[in-house]
C-alpha positions, 0 to 999 in steps of 0.5 A, spaced: 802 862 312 803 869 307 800 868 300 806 871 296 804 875 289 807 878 283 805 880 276 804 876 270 802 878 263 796 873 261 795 873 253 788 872 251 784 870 244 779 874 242 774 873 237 773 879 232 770 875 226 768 870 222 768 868 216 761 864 215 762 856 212 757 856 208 756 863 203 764 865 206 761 872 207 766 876 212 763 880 218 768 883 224 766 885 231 764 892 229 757 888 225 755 886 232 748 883 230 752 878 225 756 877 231 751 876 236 745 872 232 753 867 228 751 859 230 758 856 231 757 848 232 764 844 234 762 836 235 768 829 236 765 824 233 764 818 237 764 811 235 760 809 228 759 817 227 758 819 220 764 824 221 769 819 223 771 816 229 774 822 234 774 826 228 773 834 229 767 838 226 766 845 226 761 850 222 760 857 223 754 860 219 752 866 218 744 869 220 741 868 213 745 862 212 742 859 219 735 861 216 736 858 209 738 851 212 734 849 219 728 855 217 724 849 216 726 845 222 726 851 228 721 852 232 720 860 233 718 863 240 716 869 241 718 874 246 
């Protein structure tokens, strides 16, 4: 059997920026330490969820944001 081919255009979603949840400060690709050290979080309630059953939830927050929130929790290992 001959696999037969031909050329498609594919469009992808690329992500260049964020705006962060909590302080709404804006950071762009180009700012690539925000980018990297950004918490993006996206949950589904289940049932009996607080958020609501199937309910979608998200939360991007920036460095010093997550620092600020879940400083006092993290658990910080050194390289």
């Amino acid at each position: 059997m001959t696999l037969l081919y031909e050329d498609v255009q594919v469009t992808e979603k690329q992500c260049t920026g964020f705006e962060c949840s909590r302080c709404k400060a804006k950071h762009d690709a180009e700012n690539f330490v925000e980018m990297q050290e950004m918490l993006y979080w996206r949950n589904t309630g289940g049932y009996g969820s607080v958020w609501g059953d199937g309910a979608t939830v998200e939360v991007t927050l920036c460095q010093k944001c997550t620092l600020e929130l879940f400083g006092d929790f993290a658990t910080v290992h050194d390289a």
